[in-house]
C-alpha positions as YAML, in Angstrom:
chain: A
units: angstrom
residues:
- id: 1
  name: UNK
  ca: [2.32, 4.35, -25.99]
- id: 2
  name: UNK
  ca: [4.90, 2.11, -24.29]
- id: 3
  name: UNK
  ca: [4.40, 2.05, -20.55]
- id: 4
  name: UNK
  ca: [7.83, 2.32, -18.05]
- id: 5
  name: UNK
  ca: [6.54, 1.34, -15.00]
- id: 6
  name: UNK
  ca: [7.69, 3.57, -11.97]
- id: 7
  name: UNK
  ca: [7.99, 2.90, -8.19]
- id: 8
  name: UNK
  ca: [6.55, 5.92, -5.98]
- id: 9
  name: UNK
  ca: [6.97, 5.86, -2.39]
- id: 10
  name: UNK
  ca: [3.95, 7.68, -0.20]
- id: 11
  name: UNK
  ca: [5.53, 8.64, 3.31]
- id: 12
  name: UNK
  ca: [5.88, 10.87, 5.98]
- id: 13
  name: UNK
  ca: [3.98, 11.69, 9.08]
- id: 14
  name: UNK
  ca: [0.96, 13.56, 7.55]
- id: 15
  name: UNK
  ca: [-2.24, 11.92, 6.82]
- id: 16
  name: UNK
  ca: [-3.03, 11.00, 3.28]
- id: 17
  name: UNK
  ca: [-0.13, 8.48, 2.16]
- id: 18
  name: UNK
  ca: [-2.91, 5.60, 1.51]
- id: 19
  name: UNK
  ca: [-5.39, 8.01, 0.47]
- id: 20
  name: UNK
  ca: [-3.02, 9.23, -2.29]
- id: 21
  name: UNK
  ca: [-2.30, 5.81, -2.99]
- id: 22
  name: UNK
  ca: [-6.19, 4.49, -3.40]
- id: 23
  name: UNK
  ca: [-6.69, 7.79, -5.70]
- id: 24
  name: UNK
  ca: [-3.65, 6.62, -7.16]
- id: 25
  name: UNK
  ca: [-5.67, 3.37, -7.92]
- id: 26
  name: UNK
  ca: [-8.79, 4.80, -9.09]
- id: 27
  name: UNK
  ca: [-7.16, 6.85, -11.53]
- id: 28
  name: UNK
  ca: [-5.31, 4.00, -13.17]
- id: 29
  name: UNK
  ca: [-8.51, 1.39, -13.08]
- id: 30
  name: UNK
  ca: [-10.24, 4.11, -15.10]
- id: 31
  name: UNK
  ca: [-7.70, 4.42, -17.46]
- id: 32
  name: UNK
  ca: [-8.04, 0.88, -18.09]
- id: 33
  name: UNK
  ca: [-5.18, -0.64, -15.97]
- id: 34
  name: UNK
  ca: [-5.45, -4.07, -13.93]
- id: 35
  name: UNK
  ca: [-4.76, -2.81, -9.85]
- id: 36
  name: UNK
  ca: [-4.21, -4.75, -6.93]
- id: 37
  name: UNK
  ca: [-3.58, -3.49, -3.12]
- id: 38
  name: UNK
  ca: [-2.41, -5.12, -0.75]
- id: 39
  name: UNK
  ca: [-2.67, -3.97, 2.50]
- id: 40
  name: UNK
  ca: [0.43, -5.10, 4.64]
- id: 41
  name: UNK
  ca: [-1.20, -3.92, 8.51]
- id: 42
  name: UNK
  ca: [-4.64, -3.81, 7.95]
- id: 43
  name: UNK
  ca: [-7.08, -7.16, 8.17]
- id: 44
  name: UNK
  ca: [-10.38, -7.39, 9.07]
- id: 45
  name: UNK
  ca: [-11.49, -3.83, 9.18]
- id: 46
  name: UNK
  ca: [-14.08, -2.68, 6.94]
- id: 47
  name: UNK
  ca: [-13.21, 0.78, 5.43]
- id: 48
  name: UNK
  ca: [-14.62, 3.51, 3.55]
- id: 49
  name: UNK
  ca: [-12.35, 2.40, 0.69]
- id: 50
  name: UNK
  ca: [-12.83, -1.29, 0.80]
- id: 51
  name: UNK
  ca: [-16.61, -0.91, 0.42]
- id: 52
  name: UNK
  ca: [-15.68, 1.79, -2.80]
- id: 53
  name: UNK
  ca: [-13.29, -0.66, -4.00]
- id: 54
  name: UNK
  ca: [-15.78, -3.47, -3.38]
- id: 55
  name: UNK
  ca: [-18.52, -1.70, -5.47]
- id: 56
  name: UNK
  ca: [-15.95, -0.99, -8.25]
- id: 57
  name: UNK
  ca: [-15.70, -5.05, -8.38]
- id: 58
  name: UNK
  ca: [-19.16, -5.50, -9.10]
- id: 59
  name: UNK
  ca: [-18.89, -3.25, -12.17]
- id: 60
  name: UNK
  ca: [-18.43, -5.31, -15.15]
- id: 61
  name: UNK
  ca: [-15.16, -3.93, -17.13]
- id: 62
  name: UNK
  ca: [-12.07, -5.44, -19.17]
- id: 63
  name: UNK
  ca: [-9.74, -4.43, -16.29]
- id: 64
  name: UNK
  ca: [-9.81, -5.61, -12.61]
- id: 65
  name: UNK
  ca: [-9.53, -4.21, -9.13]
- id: 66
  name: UNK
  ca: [-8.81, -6.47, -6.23]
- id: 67
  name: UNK
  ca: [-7.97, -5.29, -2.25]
- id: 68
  name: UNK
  ca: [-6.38, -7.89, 0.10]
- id: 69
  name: UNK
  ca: [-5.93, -7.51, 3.56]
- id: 70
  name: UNK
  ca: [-2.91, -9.37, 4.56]
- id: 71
  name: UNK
  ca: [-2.35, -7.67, 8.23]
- id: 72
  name: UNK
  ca: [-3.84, -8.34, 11.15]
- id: 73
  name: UNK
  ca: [-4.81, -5.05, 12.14]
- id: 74
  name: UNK
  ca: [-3.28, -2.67, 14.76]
- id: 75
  name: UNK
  ca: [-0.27, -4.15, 16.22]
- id: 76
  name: UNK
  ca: [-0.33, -5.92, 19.22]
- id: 77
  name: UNK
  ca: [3.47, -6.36, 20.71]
- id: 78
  name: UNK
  ca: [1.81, -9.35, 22.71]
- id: 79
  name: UNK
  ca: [1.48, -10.94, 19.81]
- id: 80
  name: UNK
  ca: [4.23, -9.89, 17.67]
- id: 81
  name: UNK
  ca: [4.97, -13.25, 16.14]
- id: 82
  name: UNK
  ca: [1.87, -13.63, 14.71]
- id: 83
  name: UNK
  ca: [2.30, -10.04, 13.16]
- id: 84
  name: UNK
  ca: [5.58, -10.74, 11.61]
- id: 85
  name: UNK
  ca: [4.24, -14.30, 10.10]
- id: 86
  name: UNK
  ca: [1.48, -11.80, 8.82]
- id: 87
  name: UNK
  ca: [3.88, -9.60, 7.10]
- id: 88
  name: UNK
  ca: [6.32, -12.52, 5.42]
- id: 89
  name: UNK
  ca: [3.15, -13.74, 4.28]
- id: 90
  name: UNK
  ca: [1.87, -10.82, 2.62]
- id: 91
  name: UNK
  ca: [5.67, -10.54, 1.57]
- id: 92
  name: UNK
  ca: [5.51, -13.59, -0.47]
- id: 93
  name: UNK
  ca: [1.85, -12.89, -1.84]
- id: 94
  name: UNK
  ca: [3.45, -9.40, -3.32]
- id: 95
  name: UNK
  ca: [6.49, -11.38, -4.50]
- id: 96
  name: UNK
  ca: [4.39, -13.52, -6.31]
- id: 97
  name: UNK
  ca: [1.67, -10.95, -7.66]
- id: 98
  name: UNK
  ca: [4.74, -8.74, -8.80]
- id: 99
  name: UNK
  ca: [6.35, -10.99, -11.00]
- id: 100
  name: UNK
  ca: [2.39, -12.57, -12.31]
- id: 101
  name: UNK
  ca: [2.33, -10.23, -15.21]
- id: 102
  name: UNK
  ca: [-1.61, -9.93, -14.04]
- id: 103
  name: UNK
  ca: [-1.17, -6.49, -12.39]
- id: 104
  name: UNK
  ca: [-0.25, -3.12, -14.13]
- id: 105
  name: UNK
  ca: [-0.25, -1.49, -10.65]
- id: 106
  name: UNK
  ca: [0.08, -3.03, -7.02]
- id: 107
  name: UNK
  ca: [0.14, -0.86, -4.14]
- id: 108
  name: UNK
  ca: [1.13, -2.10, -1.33]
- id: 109
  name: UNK
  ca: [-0.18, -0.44, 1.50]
- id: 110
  name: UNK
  ca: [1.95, 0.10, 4.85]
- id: 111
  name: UNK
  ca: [4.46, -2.31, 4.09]
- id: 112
  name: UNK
  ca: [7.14, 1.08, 5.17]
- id: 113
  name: UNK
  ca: [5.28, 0.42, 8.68]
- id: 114
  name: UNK
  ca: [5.77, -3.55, 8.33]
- id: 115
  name: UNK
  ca: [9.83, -2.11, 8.30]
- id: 116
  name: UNK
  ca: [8.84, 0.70, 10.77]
- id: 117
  name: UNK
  ca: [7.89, -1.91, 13.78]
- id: 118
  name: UNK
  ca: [10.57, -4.49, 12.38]
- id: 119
  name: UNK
  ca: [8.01, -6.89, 10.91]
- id: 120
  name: UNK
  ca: [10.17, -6.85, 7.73]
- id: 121
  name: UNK
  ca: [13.74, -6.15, 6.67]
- id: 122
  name: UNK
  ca: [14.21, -3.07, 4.87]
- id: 123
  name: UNK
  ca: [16.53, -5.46, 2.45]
- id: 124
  name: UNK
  ca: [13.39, -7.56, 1.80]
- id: 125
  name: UNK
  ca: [11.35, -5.25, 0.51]
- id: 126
  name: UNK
  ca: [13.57, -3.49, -1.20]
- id: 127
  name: UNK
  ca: [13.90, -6.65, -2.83]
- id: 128
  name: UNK
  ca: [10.58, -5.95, -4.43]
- id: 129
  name: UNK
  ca: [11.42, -3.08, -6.10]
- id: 130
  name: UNK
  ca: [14.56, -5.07, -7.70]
- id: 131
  name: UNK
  ca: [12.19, -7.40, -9.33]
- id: 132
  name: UNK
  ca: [9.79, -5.50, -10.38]
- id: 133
  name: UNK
  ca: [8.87, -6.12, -13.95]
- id: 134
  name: UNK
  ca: [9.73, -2.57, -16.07]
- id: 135
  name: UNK
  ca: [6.20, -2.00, -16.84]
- id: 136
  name: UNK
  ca: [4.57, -2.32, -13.56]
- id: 137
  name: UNK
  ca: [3.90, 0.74, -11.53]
- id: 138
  name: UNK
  ca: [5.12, 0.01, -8.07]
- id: 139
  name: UNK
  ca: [3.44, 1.78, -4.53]
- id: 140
  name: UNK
  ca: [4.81, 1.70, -1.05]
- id: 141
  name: UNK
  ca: [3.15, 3.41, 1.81]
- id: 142
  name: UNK
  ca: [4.19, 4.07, 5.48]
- id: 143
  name: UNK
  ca: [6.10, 6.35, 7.81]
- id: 144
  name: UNK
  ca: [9.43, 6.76, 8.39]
- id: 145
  name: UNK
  ca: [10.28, 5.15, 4.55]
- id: 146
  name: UNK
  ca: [14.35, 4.01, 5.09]
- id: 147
  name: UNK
  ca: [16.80, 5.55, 2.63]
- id: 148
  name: UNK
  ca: [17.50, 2.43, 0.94]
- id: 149
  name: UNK
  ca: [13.93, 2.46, -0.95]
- id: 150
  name: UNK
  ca: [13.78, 6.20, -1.01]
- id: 151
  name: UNK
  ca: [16.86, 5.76, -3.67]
- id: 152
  name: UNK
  ca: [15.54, 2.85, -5.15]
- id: 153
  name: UNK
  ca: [12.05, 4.68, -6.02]
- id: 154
  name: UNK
  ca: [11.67, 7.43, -9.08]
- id: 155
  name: UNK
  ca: [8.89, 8.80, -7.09]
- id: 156
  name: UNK
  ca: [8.94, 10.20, -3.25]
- id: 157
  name: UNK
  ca: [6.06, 11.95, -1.86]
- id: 158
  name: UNK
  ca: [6.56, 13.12, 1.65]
- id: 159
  name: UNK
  ca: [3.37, 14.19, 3.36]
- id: 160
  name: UNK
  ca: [4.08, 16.45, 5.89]
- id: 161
  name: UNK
  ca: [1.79, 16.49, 9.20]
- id: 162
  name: UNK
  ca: [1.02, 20.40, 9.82]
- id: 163
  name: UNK
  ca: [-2.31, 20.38, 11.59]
- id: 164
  name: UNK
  ca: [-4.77, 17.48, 12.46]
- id: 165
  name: UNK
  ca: [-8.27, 17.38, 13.96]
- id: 166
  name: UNK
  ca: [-6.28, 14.74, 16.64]
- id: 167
  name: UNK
  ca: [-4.63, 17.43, 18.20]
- id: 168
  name: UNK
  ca: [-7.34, 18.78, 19.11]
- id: 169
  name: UNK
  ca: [-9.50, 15.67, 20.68]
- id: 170
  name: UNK
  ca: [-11.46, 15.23, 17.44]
- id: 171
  name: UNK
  ca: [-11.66, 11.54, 17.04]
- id: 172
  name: UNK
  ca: [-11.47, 9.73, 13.50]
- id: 173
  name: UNK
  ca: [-13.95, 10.78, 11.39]
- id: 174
  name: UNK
  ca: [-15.61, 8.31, 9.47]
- id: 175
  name: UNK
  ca: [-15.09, 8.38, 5.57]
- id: 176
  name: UNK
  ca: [-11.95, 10.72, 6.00]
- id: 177
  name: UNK
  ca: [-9.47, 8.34, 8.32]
- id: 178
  name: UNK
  ca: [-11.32, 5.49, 7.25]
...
């Protein structure tokens, strides 16, 4: 079967555009496909999904798995330098890891927020998808996803935010926000 890699774009304000994304990942690392995530806001949190994805590396199989964190975690405008550094860093690791030939499938995760808080250019990562080798299966995450990647992308999921737990004082609930 010849593969035709696709880019699918995860956004809007409901919850579940990583979550989609990770079950995205799953799926395709049990049909035998090499996956790597890269996670563009996130760094040094541990997760329900980094300790799953963590197991899943332990697991001997032909394929890989791999997570990276590349973010430095909720973002601090004191220290928004350091964020953006963050971000073109994690820009040029997905640069590079795109055009590898290692990967059938790299998500990366909240780069659309990297755009959102003006860590990256829009133009930049669109840049991404422009590259993008026609087998690999392409993922971006975030709110708020600009028009210029919605058009560039075969895929668009919009999650829609109708009711959450949030609303109603309910704090994060371990191994469903994270």
């Amino acid at each position: 079967m010849e593969t035709q890699g696709l880019t699918i774009i995860h956004t809007g304000d409901g919850k579940g555009k990583s979550t989609a994304a990770f079950g995205l990942a799953l799926r395709a690392y049990g049909a035998g496909l090499n996956v790597l995530i890269l996670q563009f806001i996130k760094g040094r949190q541990i997760s329900g999904e980094l300790k799953a994805f963590e197991l899943l590396t332990k697991i001997p199989a032909e394929n890989k798995i791999a997570v990276r964190q590349c973010g430095l975690g909720f973002i601090d405008k004191n220290k928004i330098d350091e964020h953006i550094a963050a971000a073109e860093s994690a820009l040029e690791v997905a640069r590079a890891e795109i055009l590898s030939g290692k990967w059938d499938l790299i998500i990366l995760d909240e780069i659309i927020y990297s755009v959102k808080f003006k860590l990256l250019d829009a133009e930049k990562v669109l840049e991404l998808i422009k590259i993008r080798p026609p087998e690999l299966h392409l993922v971006l995450t975030g709110r708020n996803a600009p028009q210029s990647l919605i058009d560039a992308a075969d895929l668009v999921t919009e999650m829609t935010l109708i009711k959450h737990p949030f609303q109603h004082g309910i704090k994060a609930q371990r191994g469903i926000e994270f």
